[in-house]
N, C-alpha and C positions, 0 to 999 in steps of 0.2 A: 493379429497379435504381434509381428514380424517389428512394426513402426511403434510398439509399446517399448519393447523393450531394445528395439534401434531406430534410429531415427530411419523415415520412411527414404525410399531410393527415390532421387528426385532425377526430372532429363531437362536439358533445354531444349524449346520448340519455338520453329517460327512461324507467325499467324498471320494468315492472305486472308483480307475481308475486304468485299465489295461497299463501298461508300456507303452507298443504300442502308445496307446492311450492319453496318460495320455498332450505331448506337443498338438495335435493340440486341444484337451479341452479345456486347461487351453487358449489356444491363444482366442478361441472363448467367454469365460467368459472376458480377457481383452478388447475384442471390447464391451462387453456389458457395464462391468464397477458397477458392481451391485452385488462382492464379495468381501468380505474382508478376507484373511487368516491370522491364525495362525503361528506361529513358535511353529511346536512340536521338532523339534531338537535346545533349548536354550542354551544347554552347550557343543552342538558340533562346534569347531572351523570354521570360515567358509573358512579355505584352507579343511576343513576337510571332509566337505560334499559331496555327490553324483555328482554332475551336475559343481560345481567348474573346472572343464578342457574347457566343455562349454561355462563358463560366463567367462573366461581368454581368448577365441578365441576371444569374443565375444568386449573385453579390445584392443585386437590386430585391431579389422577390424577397431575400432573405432578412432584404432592412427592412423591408414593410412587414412581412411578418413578427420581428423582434418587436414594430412600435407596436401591433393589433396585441401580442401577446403581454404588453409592457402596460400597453392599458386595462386587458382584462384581468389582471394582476392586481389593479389600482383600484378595480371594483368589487375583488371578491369573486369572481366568479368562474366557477367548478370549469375547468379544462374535461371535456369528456375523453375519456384517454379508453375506446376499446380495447386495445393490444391488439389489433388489424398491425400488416404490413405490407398495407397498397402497394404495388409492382411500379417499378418506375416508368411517370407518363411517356408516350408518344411524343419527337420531339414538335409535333406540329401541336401538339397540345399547351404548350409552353405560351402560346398567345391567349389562351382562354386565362389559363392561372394569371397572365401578366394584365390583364383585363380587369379578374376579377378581385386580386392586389389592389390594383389602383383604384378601383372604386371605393372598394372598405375604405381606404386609405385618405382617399378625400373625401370621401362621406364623414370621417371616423375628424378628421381636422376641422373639418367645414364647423360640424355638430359643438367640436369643444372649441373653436374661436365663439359660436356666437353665444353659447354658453357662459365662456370668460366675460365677454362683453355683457350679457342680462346677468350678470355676477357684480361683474363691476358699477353696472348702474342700481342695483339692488343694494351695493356697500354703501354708495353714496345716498340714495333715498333713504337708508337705515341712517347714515351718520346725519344727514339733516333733521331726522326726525326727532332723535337724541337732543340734538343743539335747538330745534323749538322747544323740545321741552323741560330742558336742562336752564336754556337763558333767560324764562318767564321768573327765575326764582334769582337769577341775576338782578335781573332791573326791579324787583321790587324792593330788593336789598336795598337799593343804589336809589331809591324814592325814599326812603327810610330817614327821620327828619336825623337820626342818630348820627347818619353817614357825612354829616354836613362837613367834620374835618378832614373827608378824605375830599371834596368834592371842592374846598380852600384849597389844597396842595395841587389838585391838575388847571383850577382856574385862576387861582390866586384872590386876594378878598375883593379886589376893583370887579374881578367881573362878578365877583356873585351881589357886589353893590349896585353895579352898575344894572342885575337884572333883565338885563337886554337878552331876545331870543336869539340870537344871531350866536354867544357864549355858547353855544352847549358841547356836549361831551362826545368825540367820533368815538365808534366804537368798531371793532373787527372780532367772527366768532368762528372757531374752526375745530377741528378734532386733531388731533398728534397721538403718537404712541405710547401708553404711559410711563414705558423706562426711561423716555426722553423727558418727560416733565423739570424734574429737577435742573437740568442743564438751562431747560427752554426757560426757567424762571431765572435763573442767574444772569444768562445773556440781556436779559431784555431789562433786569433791575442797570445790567452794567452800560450797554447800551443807551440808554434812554435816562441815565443818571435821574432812576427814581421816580418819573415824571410820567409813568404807565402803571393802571390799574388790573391787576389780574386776577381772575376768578377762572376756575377750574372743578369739574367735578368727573368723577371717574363713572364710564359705562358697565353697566354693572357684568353685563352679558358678553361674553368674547363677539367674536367676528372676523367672520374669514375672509381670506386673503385669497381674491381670486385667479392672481398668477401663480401662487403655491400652495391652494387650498389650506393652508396652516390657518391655526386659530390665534388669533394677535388681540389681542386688550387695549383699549386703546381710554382715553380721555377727551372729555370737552372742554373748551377754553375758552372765555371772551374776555378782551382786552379792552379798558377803556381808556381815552389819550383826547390831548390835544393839538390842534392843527396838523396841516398837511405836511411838515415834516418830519414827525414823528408817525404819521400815519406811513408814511414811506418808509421809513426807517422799519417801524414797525412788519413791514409785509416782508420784504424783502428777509429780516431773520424767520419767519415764518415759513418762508420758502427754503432757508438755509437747514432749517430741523425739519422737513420736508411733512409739515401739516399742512394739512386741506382745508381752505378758507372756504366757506360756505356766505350768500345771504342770508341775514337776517332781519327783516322789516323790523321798523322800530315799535313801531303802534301794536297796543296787545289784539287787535281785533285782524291787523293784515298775517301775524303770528299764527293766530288759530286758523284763520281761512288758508294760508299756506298748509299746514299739519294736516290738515281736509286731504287737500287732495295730495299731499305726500302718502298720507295712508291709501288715499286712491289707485296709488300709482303703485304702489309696493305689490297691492293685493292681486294687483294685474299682472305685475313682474313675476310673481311668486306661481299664479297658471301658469305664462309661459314656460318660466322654470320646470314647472313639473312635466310638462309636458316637453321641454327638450331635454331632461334626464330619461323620461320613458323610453322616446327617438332612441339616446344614446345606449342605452341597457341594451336594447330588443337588436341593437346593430354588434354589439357585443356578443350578446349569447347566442346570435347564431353565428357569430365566426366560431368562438368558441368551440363547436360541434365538431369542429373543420379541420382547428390551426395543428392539431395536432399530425394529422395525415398529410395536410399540403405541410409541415414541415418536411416529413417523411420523404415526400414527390420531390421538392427540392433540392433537398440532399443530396437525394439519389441522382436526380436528373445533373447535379456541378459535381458530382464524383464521378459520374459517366464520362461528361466530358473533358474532366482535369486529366481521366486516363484516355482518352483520343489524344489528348495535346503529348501523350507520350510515344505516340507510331509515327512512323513516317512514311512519305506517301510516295506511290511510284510514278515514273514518269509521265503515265498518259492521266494522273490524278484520277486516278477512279478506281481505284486500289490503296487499303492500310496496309500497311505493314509492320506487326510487331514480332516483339521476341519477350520469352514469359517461362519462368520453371513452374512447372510443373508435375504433380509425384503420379509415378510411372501407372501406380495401381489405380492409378485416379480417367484417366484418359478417354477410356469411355465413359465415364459420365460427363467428362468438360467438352466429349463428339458432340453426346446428344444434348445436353445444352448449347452449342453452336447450332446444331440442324434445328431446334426450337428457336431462338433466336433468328434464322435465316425466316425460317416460313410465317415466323411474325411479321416480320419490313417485308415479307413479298415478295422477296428477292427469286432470282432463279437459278444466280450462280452461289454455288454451294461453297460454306469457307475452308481452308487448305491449312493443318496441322503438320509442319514435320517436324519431327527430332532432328536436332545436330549435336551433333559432335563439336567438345569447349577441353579444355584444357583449365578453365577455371571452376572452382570448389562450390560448389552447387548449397544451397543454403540450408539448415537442418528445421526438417519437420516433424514434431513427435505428434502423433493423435492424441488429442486429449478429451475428456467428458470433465463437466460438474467437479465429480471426486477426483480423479487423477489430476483436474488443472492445478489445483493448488500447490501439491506434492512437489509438481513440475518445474512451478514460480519457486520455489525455494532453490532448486538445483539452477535453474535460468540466472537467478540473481549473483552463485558464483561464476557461469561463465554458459554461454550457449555450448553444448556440443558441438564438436566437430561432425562434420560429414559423416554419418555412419557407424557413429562409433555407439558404445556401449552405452544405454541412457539408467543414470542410477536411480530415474523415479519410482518405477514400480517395487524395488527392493526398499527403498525409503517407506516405503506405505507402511512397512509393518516394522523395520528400524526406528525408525525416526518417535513413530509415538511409544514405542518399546523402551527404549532409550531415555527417552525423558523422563517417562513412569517410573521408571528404577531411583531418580533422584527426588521424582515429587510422590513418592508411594506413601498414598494415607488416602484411605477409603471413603473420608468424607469428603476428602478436599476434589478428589477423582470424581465422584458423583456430584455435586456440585458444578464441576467443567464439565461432563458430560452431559449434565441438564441444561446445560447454558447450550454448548453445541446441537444436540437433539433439538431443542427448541426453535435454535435458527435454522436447521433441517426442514424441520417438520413443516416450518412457515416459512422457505424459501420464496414462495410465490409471492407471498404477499411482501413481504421486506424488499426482497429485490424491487419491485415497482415501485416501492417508496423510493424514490432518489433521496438519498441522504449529503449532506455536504461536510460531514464529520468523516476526517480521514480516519481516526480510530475506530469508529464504527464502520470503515468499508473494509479495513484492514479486517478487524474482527470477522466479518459476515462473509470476508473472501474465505475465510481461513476456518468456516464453520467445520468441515469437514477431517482437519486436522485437530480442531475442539475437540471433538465429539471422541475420534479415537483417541487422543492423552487421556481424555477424562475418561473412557474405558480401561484403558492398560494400568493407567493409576490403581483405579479401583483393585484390578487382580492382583498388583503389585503392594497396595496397601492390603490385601488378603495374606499375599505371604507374609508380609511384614508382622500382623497382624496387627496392624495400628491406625485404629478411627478418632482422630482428634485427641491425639497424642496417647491415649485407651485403646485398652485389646476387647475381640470379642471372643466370650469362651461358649462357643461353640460344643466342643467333642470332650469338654472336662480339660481339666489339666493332670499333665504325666508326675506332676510333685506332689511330694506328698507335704508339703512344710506349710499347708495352712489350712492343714483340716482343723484344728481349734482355734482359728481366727474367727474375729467378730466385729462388726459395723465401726466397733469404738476405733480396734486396730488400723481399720482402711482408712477414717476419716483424721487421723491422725498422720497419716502418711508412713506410715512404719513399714520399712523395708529390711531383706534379709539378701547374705550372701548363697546365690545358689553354685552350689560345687557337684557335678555330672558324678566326682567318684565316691562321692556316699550315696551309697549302693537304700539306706535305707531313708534316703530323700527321692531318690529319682527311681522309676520304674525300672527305667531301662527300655521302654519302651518309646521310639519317637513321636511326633506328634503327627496325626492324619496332613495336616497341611498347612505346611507355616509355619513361625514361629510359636511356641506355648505362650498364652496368657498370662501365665504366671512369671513371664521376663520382665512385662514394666512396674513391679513392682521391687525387682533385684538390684542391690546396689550395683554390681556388678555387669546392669545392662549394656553400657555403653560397651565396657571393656570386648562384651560376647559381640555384640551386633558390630563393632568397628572391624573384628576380624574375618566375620560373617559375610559383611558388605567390601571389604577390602579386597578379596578373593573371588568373590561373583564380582569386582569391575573387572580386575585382569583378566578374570576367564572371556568376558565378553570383551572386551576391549581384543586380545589377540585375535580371537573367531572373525571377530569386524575386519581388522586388518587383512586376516588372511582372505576372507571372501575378498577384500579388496583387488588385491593381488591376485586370486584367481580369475579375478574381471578382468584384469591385463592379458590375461590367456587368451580369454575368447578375443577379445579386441585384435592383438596377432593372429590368432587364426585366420578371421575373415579379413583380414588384410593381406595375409598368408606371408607375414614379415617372418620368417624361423629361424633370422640372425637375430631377433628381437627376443622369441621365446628363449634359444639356447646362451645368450651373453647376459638377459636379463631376468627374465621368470624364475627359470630354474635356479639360481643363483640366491635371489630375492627370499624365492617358497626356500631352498634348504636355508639361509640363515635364517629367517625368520622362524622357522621350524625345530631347527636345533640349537637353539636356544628357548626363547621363547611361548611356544609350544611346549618344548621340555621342561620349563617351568609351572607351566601350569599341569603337565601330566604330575611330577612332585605333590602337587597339593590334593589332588586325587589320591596320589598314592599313601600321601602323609592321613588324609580322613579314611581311607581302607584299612590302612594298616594299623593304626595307630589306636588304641580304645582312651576313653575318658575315666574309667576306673582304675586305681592301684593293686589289680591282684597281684597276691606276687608270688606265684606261680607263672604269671607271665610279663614280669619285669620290662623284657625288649620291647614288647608293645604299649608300655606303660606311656600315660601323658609326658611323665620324669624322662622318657629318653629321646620324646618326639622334638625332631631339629626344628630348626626355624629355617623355612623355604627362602627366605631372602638372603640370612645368612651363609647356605649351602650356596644360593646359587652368586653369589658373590664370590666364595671359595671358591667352586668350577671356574668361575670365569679366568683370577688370578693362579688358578692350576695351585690352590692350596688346599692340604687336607681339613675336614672338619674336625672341629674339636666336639666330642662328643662325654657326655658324663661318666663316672664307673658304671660299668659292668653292661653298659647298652653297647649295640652294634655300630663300627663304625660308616656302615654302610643303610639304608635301606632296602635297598634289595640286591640282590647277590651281582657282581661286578658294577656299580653304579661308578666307582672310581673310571675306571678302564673308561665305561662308554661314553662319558663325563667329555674326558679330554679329548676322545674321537670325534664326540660334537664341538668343542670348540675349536681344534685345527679344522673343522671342516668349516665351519662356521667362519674363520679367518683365512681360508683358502677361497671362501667364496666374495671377499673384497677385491684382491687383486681381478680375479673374473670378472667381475662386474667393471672394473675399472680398463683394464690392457682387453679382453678376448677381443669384442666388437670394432673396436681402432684398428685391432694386427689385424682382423679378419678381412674388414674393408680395403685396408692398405695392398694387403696383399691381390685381394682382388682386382683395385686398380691396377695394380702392377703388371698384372695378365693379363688387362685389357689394355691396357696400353702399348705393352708387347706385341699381342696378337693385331693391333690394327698399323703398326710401324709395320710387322708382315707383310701385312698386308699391302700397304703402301709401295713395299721394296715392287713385290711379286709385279703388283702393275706396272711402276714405270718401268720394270726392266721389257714389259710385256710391250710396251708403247714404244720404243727407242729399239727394239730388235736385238738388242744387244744388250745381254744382263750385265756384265761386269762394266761395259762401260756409262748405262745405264747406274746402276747401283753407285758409282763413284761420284756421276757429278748430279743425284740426288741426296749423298752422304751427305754437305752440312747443312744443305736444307731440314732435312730431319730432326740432325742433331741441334738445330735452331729451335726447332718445334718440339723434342723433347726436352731441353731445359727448361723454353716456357710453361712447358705444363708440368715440368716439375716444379717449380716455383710455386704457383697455382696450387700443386695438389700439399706442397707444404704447408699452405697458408691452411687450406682448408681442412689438414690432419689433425695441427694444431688445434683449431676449433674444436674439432671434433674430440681430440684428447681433453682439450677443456669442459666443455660439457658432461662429457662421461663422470669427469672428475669430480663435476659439482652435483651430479647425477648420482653417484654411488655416497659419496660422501651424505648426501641429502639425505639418501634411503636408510645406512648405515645410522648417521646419528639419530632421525628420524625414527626408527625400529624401538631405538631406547626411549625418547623424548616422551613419544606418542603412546609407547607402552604406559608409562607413568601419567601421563595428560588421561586416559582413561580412568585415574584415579577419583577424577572430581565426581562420576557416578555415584563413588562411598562419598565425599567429602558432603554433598551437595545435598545428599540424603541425607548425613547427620545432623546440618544444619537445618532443614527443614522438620527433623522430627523435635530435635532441642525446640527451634522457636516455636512449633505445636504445643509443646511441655511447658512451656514458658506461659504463651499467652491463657492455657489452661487455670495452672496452678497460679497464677500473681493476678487475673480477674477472673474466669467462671468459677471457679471452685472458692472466691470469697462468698458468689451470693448464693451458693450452695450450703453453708455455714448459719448461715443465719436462719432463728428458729422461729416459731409462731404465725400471725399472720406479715409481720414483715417481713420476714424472710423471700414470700412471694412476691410484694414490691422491687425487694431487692432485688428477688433473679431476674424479674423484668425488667428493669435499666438493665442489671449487668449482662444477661442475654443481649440486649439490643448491643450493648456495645461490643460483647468478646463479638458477636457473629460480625460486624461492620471492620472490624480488625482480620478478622478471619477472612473474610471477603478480599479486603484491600490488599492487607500484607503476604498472608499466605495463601493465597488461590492469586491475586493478578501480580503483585512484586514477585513473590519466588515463583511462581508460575512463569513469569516473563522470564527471570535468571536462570531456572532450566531451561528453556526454549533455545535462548539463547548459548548456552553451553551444548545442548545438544544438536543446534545447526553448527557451532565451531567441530564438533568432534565428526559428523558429518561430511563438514567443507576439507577439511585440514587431516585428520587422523583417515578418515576412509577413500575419499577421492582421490588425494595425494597419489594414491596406490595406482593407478588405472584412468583418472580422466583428465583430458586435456582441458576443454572447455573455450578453445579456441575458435568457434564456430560461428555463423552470423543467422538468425533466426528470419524463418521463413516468414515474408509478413505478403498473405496474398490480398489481392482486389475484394474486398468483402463488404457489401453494405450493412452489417451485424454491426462488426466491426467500428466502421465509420456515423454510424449511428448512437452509438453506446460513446461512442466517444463525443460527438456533440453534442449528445442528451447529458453529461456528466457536468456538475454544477462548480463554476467556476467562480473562484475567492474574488472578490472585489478587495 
C-alpha cells in the first residue's frame, strides 16, 4: 500500500549477462514488465550497434506479415484472435518464422499475379464477346437501303456509282470507358472533319478491373471510315482515350464461329478462376489462424533485441553489460526471473544484479490496477510526481467524483451515468478486445471507472438535493403544511407559494429525514433558499479541500525530514489559512446553531431579524471594523468574538512576513556558520603544516580573504534568488487562500445552472406533451418524450456533464495540488512486452 499512496522506492542496478544468455533474460524481464533500461551506447549510431542485422530481420517479418494481414482483410476473413500470449521465440527459431514468412509470401504473390493475369484475359474474352454481339446490330443498320446517305458522305457518290468492290467501308470495334464516350465523340467528329461513322452501345453489366478489382462500366464502339489515313488517324485517338481495339471479322458467319469459341474460352477461364480463388482462400485462412501470435513472436523477438542494442559489451565480448532502475520491493522477483531466463539458454554462469549508488533522481513509479489507472492519468497529465513524494490519486478516488456530484446533483442524470459506466464495467472484457479507433470512445472506456462513480455520487447528491429531472421525490411526506387543499388543477397550472420557516402554522418545525423537502420546487422562493444553501456547503468544502491540501505538505516534509520547511512554511500556511478562513466557516455553523428561523419574541436575539451576514462580518474583521448590527440585537455573536476577531487577523498578518523573511534569515545564517567554521578550519591546518601558527596564519590571511569574498558574492547571488522565490511563494499562497477560496464557489454556481437548465428543458418541452388530453395526447408525449430525453442526453448528462468534469479537474489541479505537489518528476516506463503490444495493436489514423 506504501507505492499507492507514494511513489514506490526505486534503486539503480547494474546487469552482467552472459552472451548466451543475455536474449532469453531480457525476454523473461519483458513479461515481467518491472525494468527500465538505460542507453549506455548514446552516440553510437543505431545502424551502428550490435544486434541491428537482428532488429532489420525482425523489419522484414513484420512487412510480410502486414501484406498476409492486408490481404486477409481484403477477403473478409475472421483473424482468430485466442487471447494466447506466446512467450517470445528462441533466437534460433527466427529462421523457421523467416522461412515460413516467405513462403506465404510467395505463395500469397505467385496465386494473385496469376489470378490478375486469368482476370485480365477473362476482361478481355468478356469485352470481345460484348463487341460480337453488340456489332451484329451495327452492320445490319449499315445494310439498311435507308442508310444510303450516310454511306454517300464517307464514299462520296462516284464511288457508290462506280460500284466497284475495291470502295468499301474500313471499319475498327473496341470498348472504352463510358465517362470517356462523350469527349471520344468530339475528338474524332474534330479530328477527322466529320468523315467517320460512329456507333456505340453501352454494356449493360459492370466489369472488373483486374489491377484494382473496382467495378468500371464500360461501352462498345465501332467506327466506320475511309482509307488508310484515316484508319491511322483513327487508331492512334483510340489509343490516346486509352480503349481496347479488338478483331472483328467482317462476315456474319466468321462472327459467330468467333463468339463459339470466345464462350469457350471464358467457361474454361471461369474453372480456372474458381479454382485459383479456392488456392488463394485455403492459403489465407490458414495464416489467418496464425498472424495473430507470429505478430505477437515478432514483436517480442525486435523489442528483445532493440533492448540488447542498449548494453554494452565487455572487453573479452562475451559479457552484456547494462544498467536498469528498478523498484526496491520488486528485486526478487526480477532475481528469479533472471535465474528462469538463465536455465532457459542453458547457460551455467548465473547473471550479476548490483545496486549502486547515483546521485541522479530515480523515476516515479505508483502501482496501479484497472481502477486506480485512471484516477492516476488525471493527476499524470498535470505533472508526474517527484521522487517519493506524496501521490494525490487515491484521495482523488472519492474527491474528484464527490466534487463533481455536488454540481451535476440530479438523480436521474446520476443514474443514467452510472448505467453508462456500470455497463462498460460489466463488459470490460468484451469492449476492450474490440479495438475501436474512436478517440472518444477509448477516452470514454478508459475512464469507465470514474463514470460509474459520478454517476453514483450524483445520484446521492441528487437525493439531497432532492431533484430527479428538475422534480422532487416525496418520500417521507412533506414538513408544510401549505398544500394540504391543493388539487391536480393547482399543480398542472404551475401555481407556486412563498414558503417562510417563521409561520409557525406553515411549517412543523420539524426538519426533513434527508434532504431538501419536496415541497421547495414548487416555492417561488426556491432559488433564493437553495442559492444560500449551496453557497455555504461550496465554501465549507472548498476550505476542508485546501486544508487537507496543506496538511499533504506535512507529510511530504516529514519523510524528507525538511523541518525548515514545516516550521517557515506549514505552520504559517495551517495558522492563516485557519484563522481566517476556517473561522469563517466555523461563523456559519454558529450563525445556523444559534440563530432560529421563527420570530418569537421572547427571543428576539436569536431571531432571523438579528442574524448577520457571514460575509459582511467577516469583511468587517478583516478591515478591523465593527458590525452594524439592527435595534435591540447583540452586537456580538458569541461572547468576545470582537477580541478574538482581531487576534486572528494580527496573527493571520504576522504569519506573511513568516512565510516570507524566517526561511532566507534561517538559511543565511546557517551559511554563515558554515562558512565560519570551515575558514577554521582551514586556519587550524595550515598553521599545523608550516609549524608555525602565526606565521602560518599571516601569509595564508589573503588567500582566504580571496576565497571568502568569492563565496560571498556567490552566496549573494544565491540569497537573492532565494529571497525571490520565497516572495513569489508567500505572495502566491497568500493571494491564492483568497482566490481559490471563492474559485470553490462554481460548486453552487455550476449546480444552479444545471438545475435551471433541468427546469427549463422540463417546463418549455416535456411538460407541453404532458397537457395535452385524449388519445393524442399520447402521440404527443411520444415525440415529445423522444425529444426532451435526446436533449437530456446531449445537453445535460454529456455537455454539462463534460463542464463539470472539467471544473472539477481545475479545482483539483489548481485549488488542491497547489498546496503540496510538485509534479516535477519523470515517469517510470519499464521494458514490458504488455506494454509494447497494446501499443502496436492500437489502430492508427491513415
Amino acid at each position: 500500500m506504501g507505492s499507492l499512496f507514494r511513489s514506490a522506492e526505486m534503486t539503480l542496478c547494474q546487469l552482467f549477462l552472459q552472451s548466451e544468455a543475455a536474449y532469453a533474460c531480457v525476454s523473461e524481464l519483458g513479461e515481467l514488465g518491472l525494468v527500465q533500461f538505460r542507453d549506455l551506447n548514446p552516440d553510437v549510431n543505431a545502424f551502428q550497434r550490435k544486434f541491428v542485422n537482428e532488429v532489420r530481420r525482425c523489419d522484414e517479418m513484420e512487412r510480410k506479415l502486414r501484406y498476409l494481414e492486408k490481404e486477409i482483410k481484403k477477403d473478409g476473413i475472421p483473424m482468430l484472435d485466442t487471447g494466447e500470449n506466446p512467450e517470445a521465440p528462441q533466437p534460433r527459431e527466427m529462421i523457421d518464422l523467416e522461412a515460413t514468412f516467405e513462403k506465404l509470401e510467395n505463395e500469397l504473390r505467385e496465386v494473385n499475379q496469376n489470378a490478375e493475369a486469368l482476370k485480365r484475359n477473362f476482361l478481355e474474352l468478356t469485352e470481345l464477346k460484348q463487341i460480337l454481339r453488340k456489332t451484329q446490330v451495327f452492320f445490319d443498320e449499315m445494310a439498311d437501303p435507308s442508310r444510303e446517305e450516310e454511306q454517300v458522305t464517307l464514299l462520296g457518290e462516284e464511288g457508290l456509282r462506280a460500284g466497284g468492290q475495291a470502295l468499301k467501308l474500313g471499319f475498327v470495334a473496341g470498348v472504352i470507358l463510358r465517362e470517356r464516350i462523350p469527349a471520344f465523340e468530339r475528338m474524332l467528329w474534330r479530328a477527322c472533319r466529320g468523315n467517320v461513322f460512329l456507333r456505340q452501345a453501352e454494356i449493360e453489366t459492370p466489369l472488373e478491373d483486374p489491377s484494382t478489382s473496382d467495378q468500371v462500366f464500360k461501352s462498345v464502339f465501332i467506327i466506320f471510315f475511309q482509307g488508310d489515313q484515316l484508319k491511322t488517324r483513327v487508331k492512334k485517338i483510340c489509343e490516346g482515350f486509352r480503349a481496347t481495339l479488338y478483331p472483328c471479322p467482317e462476315a456474319p458467319a466468321d462472327r459467330r464461329e468467333m463468339a463459339m469459341g470466345v464462350m469457350t474460352r471464358i467457361e474454361d477461364l471461369n474453372t480456372v478462376l474458381g479454382q485459383t480463388q479456392d488456392h488463394r482462400h485455403r492459403v489465407l485462412v490458414a495464416a489467418a489462424k496464425n498472424i495473430k501470435n507470429w505478430f505477437v513472436k515478432v514483436r517480442k523477438i525486435k523489442a528483445i533485441y532493440h533492448t540488447l542494442n542498449l548494453f554494452n559489451l565487455d572487453v573479452t565480448q562475451k559479457c552484456l553489460i547494462a544498467e536498469c532502475w528498478v523498484p526496491v520491493l520488486d528485486l526478487e522477483t526480477i532475481q528469479l526471473a533472471l535465474r528462469r531466463g538463465t536455465e532457459r539458454s542453458g547457460s551455467s554462469v548465473p547473471p550479476i544484479l548490483n545496486r549502486m549508488e547515483t546521485c541522479e533522481e530515480p523515476p516515479t513509479y505508483n502501482h496501479t490496477n484497472k481502477f486506480t489507472s485512471a484516477f492516476q492519468a488525471l493527476i499524470d497529465s498535470y505533472g508526474v510526481a517527484s521522487y517519493r513524494e506524496m501521490n494525490p490519486a487515491p484521495y482523488t478516488i472519492i474527491t474528484f467524483p464527490f466534487l463533481f456530484a455536488v454540481m451535476f446533483g440530479d438523480m436521474g442524470h446520476g443514474l443514467i451515468m452510472a448505467l453508462f459506466g456500470g455497463w462498460m464495467v460489466l463488459k470490460e472484457k468484451q469492449l476492450a478486445s474490440k479495438k475501436s479507433d474512436s478517440e472518444i470512445w477509448t477516452i470514454f472506456f478508459g475512464g469507465r471507472y470514474i463514470i460509474f462513480l459520478m454517476g453514483l455520487f450524483s445520484v446521492y447528491t441528487g437525493l439531497i438535493y432532492n431533484d430527479i429531472f428538475s422534480k422532487s421525490v416525496n418520500i417521507f411526506g412533506s414538513k408544510w403544511m401549505v398544500n394540504k387543499n391543493w388539487t391536480f388543477e393547482n399543480v398542472r397550472n404551475e401555481e407556486s407559494w412563498m414558503l417562510d420557516p417563521a409561520k409557525t402554522y406553515e411549517f412543523e418545525q420539524v426538519p426533513y429525514p434527508i434532504g431538501l423537502d419536496p415541497v421547495w420546487q414548487m416555492a417561488k422562493n426556491k432559488i433564493i433558499f437553495q442559492n444560500a444553501y449551496k453557497m455555504k456547503i461550496s465554501i465549507i468544502l472548498g476550505v476542508f479541500h485546501m486544508l487537507f491540501g496543506v496538511s499533504m505538505s506535512l507529510w511530504n516534509n516529514l519523510y524528507f525530514k525538511n523541518k525548515l520547511d514545516i516550521i517557515c512554511q506549514f505552520v504559517p500556511q495551517v495558522i492563516f489559512l485557519c484563522f481566517l478562513f476556517l473561522y469563517m466557516v466555523l461563523l456559519m455553523f454558529i450563525k445556523w446553531v444559534s440563530y432560529a428561523a421563527t420570530n418569537d419574541p421572547g427571543l428576539l436575539k436569536s431571531s432571523p431579524y438579528c442574524a448577520p451576514s457571514i460575509l459582511i462580518t467577516f469583511i468587517n474583521m478583516v478591515l478591523f471594523k465593527p458590525s452594524k448590527v439592527p435595534l435591540g440585537c447583540d452586537d456580538e455573536m458569541f461572547a468576545g468574538q470582537m477580541v478574538i476577531q482581531k487576534l486572528l487577523v494580527v496573527c493571520a498578518l504576522i504569519c506573511v512576513p513568516w512565510m516570507l523573511l524566517a526561511k532566507p534569515i534561517i538559511i543565511m545564517r546557517n551559511q554563515k556558520k558554515l562558512s565560519y567554521s570551515l575558514s577554521h578550519q582551514q586556519m587550524q591546518s595550515a598553521a599545523t603544516e608550516n609549524g608555525d601558527a602565526s606565521v602560518g596564519a599571516t601569509d595564508q590571511q589573503p588567500m582566504q580573504n580571496a576565497t571568502q569574498v568569492s563565496a560571498g558574492h556567490g552566496g549573494e547571488d544565491e540569497m537573492t534568488e532565494m529571497f525571490i522565490h520565497q516572495g513569489i511563494h508567500t505572495i502566491e499562497y497568500v493571494l491564492g487562500s483568497v482566490s481559490h477560496t471563492a474559485s470553490y464557489l462554481r460548486l453552487w454556481a455550476l449546480s444552479l445552472a444545471h438545475a435551471q437548465l433541468s427546469d427549463v428543458l422540463w417546463n418549455m418541452v416535456l411538460s407541453k406533451g404532458l397537457i395535452v388530453e385524449d388519445w393524442r395526447g399520447g402521440v404527443a408525449l411520444y415525440v415529445i418524450f423522444t425529444f426532451w430525453a435526446c436533449l437530456t442526453v446531449s445537453i445535460l448528462v454529456l455537455m454539462e456533464g463534460l463542464s463539470a468534469f472539467l471544473h472539477t479537474l481545475r479545482l483539483h489541479w489548481v485549488e488542491f495540488q497547489s498546496k503540496f505537489y510538485a509534479g516535477l518528476g519523470h515517469a517510470f516506463q519499464p521494458f514490458s512486452f504488455e506494454v509494447i503490444l497494446d501499443t502496436a495493436s492500437a489502430p492508427v489514423e491513415e
